[in-house]
Backbone as CSV, one residue per row, in Angstrom:
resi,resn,N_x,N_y,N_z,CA_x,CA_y,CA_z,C_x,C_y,C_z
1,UNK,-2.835,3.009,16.768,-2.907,4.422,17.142,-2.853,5.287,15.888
2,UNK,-4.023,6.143,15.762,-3.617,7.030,14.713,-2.681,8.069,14.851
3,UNK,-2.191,8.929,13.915,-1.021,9.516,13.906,-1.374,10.807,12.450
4,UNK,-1.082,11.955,12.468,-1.308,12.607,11.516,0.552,13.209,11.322
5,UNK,1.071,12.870,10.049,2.277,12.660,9.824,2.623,13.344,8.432
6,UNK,2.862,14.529,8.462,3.133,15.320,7.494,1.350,16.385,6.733
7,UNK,0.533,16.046,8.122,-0.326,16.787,7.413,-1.507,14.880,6.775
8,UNK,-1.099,13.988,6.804,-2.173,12.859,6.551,-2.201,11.708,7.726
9,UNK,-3.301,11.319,7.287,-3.519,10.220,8.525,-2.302,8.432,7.986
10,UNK,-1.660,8.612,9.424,-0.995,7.186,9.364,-1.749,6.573,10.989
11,UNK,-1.057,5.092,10.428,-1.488,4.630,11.648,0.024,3.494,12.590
12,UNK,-0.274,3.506,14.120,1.486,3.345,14.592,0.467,1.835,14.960
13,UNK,0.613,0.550,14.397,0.219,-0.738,14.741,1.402,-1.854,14.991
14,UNK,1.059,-3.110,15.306,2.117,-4.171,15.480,1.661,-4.905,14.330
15,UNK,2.733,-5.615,13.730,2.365,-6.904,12.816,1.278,-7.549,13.384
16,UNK,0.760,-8.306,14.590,-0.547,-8.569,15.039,-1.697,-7.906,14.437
17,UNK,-1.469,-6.399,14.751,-2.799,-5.614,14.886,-2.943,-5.763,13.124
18,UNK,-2.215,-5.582,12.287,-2.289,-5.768,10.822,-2.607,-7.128,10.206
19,UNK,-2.187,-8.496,11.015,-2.468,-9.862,10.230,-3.804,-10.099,11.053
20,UNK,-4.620,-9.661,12.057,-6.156,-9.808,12.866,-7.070,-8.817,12.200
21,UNK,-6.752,-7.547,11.568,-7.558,-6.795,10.845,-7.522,-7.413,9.533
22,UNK,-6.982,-7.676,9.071,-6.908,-8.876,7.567,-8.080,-9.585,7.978
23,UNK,-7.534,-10.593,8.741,-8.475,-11.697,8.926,-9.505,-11.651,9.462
24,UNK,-9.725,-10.612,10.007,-11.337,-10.352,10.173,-12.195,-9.333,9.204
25,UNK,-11.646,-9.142,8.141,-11.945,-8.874,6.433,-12.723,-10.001,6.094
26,UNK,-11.234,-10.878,5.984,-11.719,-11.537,4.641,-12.663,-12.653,5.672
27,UNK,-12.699,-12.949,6.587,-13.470,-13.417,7.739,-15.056,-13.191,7.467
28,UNK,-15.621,-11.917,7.139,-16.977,-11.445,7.431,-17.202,-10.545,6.394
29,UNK,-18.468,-10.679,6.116,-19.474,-10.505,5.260,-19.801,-9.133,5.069
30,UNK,-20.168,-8.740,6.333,-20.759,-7.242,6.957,-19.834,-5.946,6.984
31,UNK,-18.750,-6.520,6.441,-17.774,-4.986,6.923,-17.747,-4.528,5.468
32,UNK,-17.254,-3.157,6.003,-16.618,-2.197,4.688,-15.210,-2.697,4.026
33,UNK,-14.597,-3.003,2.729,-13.384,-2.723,2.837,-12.325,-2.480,3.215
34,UNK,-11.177,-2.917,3.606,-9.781,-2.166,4.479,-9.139,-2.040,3.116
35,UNK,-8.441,-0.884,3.637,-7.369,-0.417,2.143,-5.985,-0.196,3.149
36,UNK,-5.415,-1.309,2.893,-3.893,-1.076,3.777,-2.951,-0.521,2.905
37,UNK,-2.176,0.497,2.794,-1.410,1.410,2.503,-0.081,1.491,3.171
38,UNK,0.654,1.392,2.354,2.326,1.590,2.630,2.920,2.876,2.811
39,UNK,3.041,4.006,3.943,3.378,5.441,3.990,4.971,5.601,4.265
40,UNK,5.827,6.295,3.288,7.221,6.721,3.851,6.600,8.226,3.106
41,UNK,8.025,8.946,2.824,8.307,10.172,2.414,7.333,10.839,0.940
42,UNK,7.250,9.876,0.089,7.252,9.927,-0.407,5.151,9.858,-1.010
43,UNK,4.346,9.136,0.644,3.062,8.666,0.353,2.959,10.719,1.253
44,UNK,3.818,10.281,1.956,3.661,12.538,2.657,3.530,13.234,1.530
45,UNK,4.370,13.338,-0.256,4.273,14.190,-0.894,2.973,14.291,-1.828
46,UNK,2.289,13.182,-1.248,1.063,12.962,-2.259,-0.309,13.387,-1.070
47,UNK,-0.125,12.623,-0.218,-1.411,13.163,0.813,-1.392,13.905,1.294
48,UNK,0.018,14.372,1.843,0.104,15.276,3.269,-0.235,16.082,2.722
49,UNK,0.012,17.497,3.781,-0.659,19.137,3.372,-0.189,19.672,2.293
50,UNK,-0.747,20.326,1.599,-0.160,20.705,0.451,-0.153,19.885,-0.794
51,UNK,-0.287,18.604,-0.388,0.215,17.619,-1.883,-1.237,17.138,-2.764
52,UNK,-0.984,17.182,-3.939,-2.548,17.306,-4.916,-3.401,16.166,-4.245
53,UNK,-3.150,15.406,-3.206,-4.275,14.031,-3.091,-5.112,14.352,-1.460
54,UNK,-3.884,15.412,-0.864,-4.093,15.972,0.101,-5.710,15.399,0.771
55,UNK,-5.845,14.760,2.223,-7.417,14.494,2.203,-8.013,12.942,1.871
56,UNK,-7.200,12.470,0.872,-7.909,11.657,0.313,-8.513,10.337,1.292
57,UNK,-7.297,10.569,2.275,-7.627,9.623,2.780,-8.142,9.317,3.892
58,UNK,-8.650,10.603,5.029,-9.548,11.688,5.696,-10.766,11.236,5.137
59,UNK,-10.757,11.909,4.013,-12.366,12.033,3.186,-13.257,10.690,2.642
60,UNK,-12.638,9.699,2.952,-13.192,8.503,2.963,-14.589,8.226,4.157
61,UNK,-15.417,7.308,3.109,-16.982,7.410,3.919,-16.149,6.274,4.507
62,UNK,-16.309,5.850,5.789,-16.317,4.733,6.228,-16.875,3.650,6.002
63,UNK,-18.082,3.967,5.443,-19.101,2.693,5.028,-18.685,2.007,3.699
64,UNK,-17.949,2.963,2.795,-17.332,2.389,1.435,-16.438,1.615,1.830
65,UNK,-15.359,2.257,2.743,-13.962,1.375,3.024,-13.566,2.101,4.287
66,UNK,-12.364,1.864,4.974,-11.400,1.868,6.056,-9.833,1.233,5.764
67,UNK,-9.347,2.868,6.344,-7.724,2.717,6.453,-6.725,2.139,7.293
68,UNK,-6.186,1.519,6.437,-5.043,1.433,7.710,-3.650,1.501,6.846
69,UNK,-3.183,2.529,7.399,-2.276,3.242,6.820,-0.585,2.827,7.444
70,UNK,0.142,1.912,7.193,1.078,1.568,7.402,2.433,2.265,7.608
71,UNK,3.524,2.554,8.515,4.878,3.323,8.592,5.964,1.987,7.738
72,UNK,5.738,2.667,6.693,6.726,1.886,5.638,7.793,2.415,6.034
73,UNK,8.372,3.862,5.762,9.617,4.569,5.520,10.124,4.935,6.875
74,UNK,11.309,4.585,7.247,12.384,4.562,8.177,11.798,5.948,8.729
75,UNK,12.375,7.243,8.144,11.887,8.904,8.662,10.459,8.919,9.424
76,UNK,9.468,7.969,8.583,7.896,7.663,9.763,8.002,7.125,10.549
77,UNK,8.978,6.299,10.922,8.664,5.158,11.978,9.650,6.346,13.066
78,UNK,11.148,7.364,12.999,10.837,7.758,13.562,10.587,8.854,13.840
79,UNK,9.607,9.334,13.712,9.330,10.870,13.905,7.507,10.067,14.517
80,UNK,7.283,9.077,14.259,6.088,8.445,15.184,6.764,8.028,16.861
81,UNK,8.005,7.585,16.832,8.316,7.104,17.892,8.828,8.474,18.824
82,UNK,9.006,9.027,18.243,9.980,10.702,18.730,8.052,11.313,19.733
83,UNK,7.116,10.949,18.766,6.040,11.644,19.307,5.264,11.148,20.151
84,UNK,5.311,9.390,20.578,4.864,9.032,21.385,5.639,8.112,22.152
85,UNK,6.967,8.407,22.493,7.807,7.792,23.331,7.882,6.466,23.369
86,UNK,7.898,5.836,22.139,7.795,4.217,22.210,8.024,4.003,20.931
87,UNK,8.734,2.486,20.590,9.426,2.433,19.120,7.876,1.357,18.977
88,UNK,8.025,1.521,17.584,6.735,1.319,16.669,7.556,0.816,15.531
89,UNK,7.642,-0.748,14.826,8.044,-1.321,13.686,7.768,-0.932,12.603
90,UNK,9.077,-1.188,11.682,8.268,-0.926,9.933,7.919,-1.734,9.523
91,UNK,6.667,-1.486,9.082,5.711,-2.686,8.346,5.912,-1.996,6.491
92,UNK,6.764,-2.985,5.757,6.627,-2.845,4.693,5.421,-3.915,3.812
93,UNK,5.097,-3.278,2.426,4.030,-4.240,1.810,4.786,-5.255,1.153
94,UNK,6.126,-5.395,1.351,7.162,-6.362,0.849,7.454,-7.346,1.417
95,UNK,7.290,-7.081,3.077,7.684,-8.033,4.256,6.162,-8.587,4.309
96,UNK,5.263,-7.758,4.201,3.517,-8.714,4.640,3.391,-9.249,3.374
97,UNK,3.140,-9.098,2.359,2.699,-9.550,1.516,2.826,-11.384,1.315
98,UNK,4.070,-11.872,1.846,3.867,-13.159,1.913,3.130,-13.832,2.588
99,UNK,3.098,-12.998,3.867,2.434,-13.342,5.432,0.872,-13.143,4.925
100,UNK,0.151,-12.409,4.397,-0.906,-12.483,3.909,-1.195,-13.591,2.620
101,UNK,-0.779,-13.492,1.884,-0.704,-14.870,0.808,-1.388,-16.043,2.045
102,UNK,-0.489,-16.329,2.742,-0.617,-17.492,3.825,-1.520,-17.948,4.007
103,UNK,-2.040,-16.426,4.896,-3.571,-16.570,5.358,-4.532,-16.786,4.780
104,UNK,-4.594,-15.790,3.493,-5.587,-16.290,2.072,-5.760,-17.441,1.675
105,UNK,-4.261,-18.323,1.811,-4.585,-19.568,1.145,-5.228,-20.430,2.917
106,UNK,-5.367,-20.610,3.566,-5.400,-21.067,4.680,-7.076,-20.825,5.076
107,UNK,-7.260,-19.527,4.839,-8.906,-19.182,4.913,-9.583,-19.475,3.759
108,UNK,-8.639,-20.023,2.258,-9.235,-20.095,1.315,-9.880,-19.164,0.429
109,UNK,-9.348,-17.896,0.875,-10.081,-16.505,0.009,-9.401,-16.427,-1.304
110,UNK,-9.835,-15.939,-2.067,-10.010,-15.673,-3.632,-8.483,-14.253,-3.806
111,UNK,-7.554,-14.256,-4.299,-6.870,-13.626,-4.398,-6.849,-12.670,-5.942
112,UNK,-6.291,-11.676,-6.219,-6.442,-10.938,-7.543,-5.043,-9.923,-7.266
113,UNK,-4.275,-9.643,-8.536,-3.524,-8.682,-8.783,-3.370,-7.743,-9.648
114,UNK,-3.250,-6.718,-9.118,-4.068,-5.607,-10.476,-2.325,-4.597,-10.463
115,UNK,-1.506,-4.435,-11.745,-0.592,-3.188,-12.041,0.008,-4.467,-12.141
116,UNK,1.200,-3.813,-12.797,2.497,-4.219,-13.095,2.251,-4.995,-14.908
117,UNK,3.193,-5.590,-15.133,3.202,-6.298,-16.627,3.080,-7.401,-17.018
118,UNK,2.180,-7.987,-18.014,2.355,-9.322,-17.723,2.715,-10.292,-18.172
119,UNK,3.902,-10.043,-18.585,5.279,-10.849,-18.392,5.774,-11.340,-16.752
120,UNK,5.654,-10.100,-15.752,5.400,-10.335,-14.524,4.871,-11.176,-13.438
121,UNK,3.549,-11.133,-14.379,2.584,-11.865,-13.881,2.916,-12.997,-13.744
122,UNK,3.072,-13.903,-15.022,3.386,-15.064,-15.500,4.740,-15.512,-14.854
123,UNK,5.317,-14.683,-14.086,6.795,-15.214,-13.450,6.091,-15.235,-11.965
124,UNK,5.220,-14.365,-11.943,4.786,-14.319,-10.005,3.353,-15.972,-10.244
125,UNK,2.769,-15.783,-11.504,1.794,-17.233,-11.141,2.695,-17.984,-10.670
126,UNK,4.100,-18.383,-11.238,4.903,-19.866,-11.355,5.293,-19.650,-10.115
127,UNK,5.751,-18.081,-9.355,6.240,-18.485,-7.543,4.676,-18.973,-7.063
128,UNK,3.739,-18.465,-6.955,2.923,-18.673,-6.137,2.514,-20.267,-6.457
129,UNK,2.165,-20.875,-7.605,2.186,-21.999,-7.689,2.831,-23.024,-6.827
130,UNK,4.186,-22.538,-6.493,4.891,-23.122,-5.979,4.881,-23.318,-4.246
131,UNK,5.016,-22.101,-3.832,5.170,-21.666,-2.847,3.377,-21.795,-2.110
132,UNK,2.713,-20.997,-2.584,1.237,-21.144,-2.075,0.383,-22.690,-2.866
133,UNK,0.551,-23.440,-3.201,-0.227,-24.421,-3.969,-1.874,-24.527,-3.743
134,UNK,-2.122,-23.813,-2.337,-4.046,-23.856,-2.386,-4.137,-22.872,-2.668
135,UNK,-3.453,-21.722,-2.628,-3.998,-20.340,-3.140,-4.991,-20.038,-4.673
136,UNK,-5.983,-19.798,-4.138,-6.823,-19.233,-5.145,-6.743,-18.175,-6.050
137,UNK,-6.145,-18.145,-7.158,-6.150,-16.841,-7.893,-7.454,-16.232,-8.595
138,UNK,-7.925,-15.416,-8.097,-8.738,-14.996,-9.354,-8.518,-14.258,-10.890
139,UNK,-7.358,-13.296,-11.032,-7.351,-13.161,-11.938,-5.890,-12.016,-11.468
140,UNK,-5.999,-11.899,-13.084,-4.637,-10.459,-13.268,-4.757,-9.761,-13.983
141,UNK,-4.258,-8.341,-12.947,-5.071,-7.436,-14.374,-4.085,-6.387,-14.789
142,UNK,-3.504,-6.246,-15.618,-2.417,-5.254,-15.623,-3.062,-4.491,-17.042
143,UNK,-3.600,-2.937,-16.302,-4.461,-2.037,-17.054,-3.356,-1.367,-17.749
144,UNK,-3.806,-0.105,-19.058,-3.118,0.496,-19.365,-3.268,2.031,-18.252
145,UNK,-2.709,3.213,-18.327,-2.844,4.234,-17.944,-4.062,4.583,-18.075
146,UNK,-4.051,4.975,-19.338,-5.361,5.444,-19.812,-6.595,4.786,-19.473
147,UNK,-6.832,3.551,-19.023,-7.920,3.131,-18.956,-8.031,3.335,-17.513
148,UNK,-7.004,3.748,-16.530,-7.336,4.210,-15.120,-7.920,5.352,-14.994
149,UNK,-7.111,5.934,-15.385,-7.829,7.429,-15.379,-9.295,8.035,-16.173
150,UNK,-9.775,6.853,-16.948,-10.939,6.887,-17.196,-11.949,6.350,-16.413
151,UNK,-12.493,7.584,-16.051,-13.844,6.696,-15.143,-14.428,5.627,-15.637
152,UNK,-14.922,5.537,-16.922,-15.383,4.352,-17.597,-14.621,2.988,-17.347
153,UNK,-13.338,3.449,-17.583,-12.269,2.260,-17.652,-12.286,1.797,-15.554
154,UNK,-12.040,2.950,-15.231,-11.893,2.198,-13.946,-12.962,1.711,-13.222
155,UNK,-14.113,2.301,-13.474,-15.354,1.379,-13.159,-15.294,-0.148,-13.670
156,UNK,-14.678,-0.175,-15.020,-15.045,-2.089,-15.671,-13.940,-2.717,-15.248
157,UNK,-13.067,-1.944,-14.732,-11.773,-2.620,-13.929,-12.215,-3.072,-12.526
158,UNK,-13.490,-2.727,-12.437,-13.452,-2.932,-11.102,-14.850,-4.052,-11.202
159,UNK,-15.234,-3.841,-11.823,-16.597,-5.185,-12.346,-15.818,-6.393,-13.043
160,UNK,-14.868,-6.577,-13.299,-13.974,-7.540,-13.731,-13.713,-7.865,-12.132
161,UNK,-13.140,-7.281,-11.601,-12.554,-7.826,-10.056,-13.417,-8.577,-9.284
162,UNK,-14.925,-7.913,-9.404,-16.049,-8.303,-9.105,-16.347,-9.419,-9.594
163,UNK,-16.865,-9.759,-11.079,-16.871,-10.731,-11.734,-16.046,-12.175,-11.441
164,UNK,-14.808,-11.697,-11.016,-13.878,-13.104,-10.606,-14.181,-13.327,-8.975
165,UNK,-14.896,-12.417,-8.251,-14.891,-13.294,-6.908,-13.592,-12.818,-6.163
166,UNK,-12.992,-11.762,-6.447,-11.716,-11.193,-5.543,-11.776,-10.989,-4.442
167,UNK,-11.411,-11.451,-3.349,-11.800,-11.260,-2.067,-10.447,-10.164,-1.518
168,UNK,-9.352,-10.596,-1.643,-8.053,-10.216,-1.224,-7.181,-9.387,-2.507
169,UNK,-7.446,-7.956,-3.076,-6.306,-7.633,-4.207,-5.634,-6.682,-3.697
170,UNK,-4.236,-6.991,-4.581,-3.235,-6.642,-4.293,-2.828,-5.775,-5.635
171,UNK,-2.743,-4.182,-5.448,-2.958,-3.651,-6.332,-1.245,-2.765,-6.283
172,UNK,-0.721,-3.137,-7.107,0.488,-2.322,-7.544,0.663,-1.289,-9.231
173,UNK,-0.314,-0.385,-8.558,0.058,1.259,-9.536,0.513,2.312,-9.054
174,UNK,1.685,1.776,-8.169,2.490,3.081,-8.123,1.704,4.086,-7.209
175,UNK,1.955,5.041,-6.349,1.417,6.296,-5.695,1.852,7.419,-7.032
176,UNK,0.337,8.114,-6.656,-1.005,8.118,-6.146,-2.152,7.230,-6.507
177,UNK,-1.677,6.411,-7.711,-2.706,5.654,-8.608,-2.921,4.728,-7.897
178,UNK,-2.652,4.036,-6.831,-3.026,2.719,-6.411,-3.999,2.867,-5.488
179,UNK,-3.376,4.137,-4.491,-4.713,4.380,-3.350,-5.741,5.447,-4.180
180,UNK,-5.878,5.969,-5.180,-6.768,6.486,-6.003,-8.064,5.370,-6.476
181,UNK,-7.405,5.159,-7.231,-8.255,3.493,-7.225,-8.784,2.707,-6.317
182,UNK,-8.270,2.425,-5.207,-8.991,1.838,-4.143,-10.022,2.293,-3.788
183,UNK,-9.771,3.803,-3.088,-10.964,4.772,-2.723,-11.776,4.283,-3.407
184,UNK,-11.660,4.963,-4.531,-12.758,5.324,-5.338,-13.521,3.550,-5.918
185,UNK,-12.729,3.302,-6.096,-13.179,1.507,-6.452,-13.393,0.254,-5.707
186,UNK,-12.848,0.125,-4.500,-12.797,-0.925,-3.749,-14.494,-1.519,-3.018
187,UNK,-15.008,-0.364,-2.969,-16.621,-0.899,-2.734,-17.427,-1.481,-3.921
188,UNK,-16.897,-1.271,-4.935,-17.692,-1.694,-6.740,-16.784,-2.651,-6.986
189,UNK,-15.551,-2.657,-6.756,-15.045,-4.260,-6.631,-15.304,-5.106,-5.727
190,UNK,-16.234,-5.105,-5.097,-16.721,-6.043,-4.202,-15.439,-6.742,-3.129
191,UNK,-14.252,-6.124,-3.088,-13.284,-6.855,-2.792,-13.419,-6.588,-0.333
192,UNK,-12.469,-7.199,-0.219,-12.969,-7.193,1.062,-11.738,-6.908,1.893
193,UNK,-10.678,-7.116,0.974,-9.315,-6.355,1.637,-8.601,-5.586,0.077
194,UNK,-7.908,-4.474,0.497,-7.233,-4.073,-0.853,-5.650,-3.296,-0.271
195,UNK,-4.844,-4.264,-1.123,-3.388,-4.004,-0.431,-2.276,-2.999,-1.946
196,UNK,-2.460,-1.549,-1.075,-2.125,-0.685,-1.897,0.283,-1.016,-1.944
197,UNK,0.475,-1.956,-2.403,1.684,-2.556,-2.036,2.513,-1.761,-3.061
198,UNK,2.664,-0.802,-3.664,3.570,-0.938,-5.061,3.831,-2.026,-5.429
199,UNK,5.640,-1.949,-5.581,6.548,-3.341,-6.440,6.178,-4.835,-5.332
200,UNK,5.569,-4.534,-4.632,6.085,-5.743,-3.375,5.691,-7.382,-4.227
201,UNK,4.672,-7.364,-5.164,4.221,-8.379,-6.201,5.382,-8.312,-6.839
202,UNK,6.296,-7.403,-7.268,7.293,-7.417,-8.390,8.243,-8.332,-7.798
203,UNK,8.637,-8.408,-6.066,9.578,-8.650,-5.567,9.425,-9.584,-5.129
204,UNK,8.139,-10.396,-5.291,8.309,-11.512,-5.004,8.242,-12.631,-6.523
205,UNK,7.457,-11.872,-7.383,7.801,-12.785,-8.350,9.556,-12.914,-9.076
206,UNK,10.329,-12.038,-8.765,11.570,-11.741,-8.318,12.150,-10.930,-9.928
207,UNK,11.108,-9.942,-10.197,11.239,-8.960,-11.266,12.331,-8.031,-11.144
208,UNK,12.487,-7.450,-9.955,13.089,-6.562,-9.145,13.496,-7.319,-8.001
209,UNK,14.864,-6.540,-7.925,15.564,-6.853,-6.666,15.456,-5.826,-5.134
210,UNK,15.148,-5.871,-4.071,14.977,-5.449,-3.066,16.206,-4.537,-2.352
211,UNK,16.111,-3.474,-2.159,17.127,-2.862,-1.552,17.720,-3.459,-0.779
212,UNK,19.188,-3.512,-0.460,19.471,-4.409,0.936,18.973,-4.077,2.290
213,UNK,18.774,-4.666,3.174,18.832,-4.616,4.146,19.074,-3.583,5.015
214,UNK,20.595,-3.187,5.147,21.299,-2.189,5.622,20.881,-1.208,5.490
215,UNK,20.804,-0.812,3.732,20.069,0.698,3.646,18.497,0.740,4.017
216,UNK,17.679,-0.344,3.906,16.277,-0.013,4.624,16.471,0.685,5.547
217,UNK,16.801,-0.481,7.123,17.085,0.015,8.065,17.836,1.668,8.521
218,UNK,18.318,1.870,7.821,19.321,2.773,8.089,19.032,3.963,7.059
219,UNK,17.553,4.429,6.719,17.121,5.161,6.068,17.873,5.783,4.736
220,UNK,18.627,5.208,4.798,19.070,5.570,2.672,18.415,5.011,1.731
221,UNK,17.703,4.381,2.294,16.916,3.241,0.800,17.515,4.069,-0.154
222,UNK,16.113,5.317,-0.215,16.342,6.847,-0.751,17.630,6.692,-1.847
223,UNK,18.763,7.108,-1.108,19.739,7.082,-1.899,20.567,5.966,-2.596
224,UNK,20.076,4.519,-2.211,20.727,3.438,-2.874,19.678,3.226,-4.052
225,UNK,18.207,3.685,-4.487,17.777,3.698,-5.651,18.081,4.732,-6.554
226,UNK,18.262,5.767,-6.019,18.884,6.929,-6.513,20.154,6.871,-7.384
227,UNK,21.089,6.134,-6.525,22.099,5.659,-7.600,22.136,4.832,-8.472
228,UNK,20.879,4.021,-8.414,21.317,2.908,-9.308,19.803,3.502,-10.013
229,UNK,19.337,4.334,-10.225,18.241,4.750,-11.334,17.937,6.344,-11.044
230,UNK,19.108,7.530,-11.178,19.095,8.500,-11.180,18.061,9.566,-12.185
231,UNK,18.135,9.054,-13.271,16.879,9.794,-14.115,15.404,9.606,-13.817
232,UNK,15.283,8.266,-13.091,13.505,8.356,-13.039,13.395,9.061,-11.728
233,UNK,14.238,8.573,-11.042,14.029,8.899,-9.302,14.878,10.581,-8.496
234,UNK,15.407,10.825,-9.527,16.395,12.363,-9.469,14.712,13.709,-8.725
235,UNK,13.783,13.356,-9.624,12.738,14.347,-9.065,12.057,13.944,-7.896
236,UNK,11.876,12.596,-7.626,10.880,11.917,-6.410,11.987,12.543,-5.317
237,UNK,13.115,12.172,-5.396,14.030,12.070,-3.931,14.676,13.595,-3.795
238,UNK,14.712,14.127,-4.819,15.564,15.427,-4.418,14.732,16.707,-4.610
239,UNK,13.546,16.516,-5.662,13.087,17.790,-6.065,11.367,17.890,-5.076
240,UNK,11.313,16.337,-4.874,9.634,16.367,-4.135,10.114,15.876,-2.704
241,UNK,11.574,15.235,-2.680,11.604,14.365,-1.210,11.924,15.798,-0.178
242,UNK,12.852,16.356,-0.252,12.948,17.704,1.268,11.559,18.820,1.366
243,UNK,10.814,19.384,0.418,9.606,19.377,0.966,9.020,18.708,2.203
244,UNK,8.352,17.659,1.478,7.638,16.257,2.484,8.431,15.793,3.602
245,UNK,9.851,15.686,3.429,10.376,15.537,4.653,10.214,16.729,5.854
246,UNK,10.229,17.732,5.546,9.811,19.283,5.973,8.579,19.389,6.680
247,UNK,7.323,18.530,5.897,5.993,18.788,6.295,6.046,17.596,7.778
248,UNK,7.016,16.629,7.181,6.893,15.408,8.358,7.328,15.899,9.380
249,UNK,8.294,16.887,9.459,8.937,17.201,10.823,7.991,18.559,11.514
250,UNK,7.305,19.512,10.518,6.599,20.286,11.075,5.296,20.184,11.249
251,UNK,4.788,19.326,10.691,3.354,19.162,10.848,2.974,17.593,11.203
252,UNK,3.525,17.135,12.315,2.907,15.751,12.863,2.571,15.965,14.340
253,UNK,1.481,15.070,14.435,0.927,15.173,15.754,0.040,14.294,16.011
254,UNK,-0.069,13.677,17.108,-1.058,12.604,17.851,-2.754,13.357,17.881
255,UNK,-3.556,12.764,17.506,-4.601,13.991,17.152,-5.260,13.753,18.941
256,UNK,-5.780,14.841,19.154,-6.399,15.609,20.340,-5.132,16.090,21.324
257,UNK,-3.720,16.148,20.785,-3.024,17.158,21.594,-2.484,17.681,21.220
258,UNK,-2.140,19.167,21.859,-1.877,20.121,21.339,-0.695,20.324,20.794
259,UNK,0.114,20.985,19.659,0.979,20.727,18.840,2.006,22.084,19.876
């Protein structure tokens, strides 16, 4: 079910409806791209109304690619359930990301990871080695800044992806840069699924440690990264997070009824 949630398009699915749209990706020949996307508070301050990406993900040709826009963050899952009288799961890119690995190696598709460091890398080859043993890697690509934001650069970033046969990438640059890149790249990377995950590669090659439990559920994530990394995250959660939380509560709605 789509869902417009702070002013951008999310979507309210089951783990099913997310591991059968995968697999009928990397399944067939004929389709456009899927760009699955991880949305809490924080994907609202970048797309939703008002925020510089505002659209982006609206303004997509269908024929390049197709969204499916995930309720990562506790506050989406409920202010989706508040609007259509029924609880709707959080699908994080932390919890699928293994569950997809699976399938890749099982259908035999060509896998690729693009962001993060690669020192990283080299700790996530040795899990997957382990853990996935048919999994196909195609390659790793951990760009600099600068070469994203260059059209030049992100075009040969994306003929490299091409070049290796990527069927399945898993792209961790952070919001806005990860679903920026997709858009705009995922049809010239020839790729056939593109999983906009942040850290969720970090957390499994076990770079980073995972919030507990408790605070997922129980919507503090927020504030248990906050304390334990107050200078990077002091502007995301306090100076950009009550905005976007603001737009989520005043501007969501099931599209064709009336607000």
């Amino acid at each position: 079910m789509r869902i417009i949630l702070g002013g951008t398009a999310a979507d309210a699915v089951g783990l099913d409806d997310v591991l059968g749209a995968v697999d009928a990706r990397l399944g067939g020949n004929e389709l456009p791209p899927l760009i699955v996307a991880s949305a809490n508070v924080d994907h609202v301050h970048h797309f939703g109304s008002g925020g510089a990406h505002a659209g982006l993900i609206e303004a997509q040709n269908a024929e390049d690619a197709e969204w499916l826009v995930l309720l990562d963050g506790m506050p989406l899952v409920w202010r989706v359930n508040r609007l259509t009288g029924r609880q709707w799961p959080r699908l994080t890119g932390s919890d699928l990301l293994p569950l997809l690995l699976t399938r890749a190696e099982a259908m035999g598709a060509v896998v690729g990871f693009l962001g993060g460091m690669p020192q990283v890398h080299a700790a996530l080859a040795a899990v997957l080695a382990e853990r996935y043993p048919g999994l196909t890697v195609g390659g790793y690509w951990a760009p600099e800044r600068a070469e994203l934001e260059s059209p030049d650069g992100a075009r040969e970033l994306a003929e490299k992806v091409r070049a290796a046969g990527v069927q399945l990438l898993v792209v961790g640059l952070g919001k806005p840069r990860q679903e920026r890149w997709l858009a705009e790249q995922a049809a010239a990377a020839g790729i056939r699924v593109g999983l906009a995950f942040g850290a969720s590669a970090d957390f499994l090659a076990g770079a980073v440690d995972r919030v507990p439990e408790r605070w997922r559920e129980s919507g503090f994530e927020w504030l248990y990264r906050l304390s334990r990394e107050p200078r990077r995250l002091a502007r995301r959660y306090l100076r950009e997070g009550p905005p976007a939380a603001w737009r989520l509560l005043r501007d969501s709605r099931i599209p064709g009824q009336r607000r």
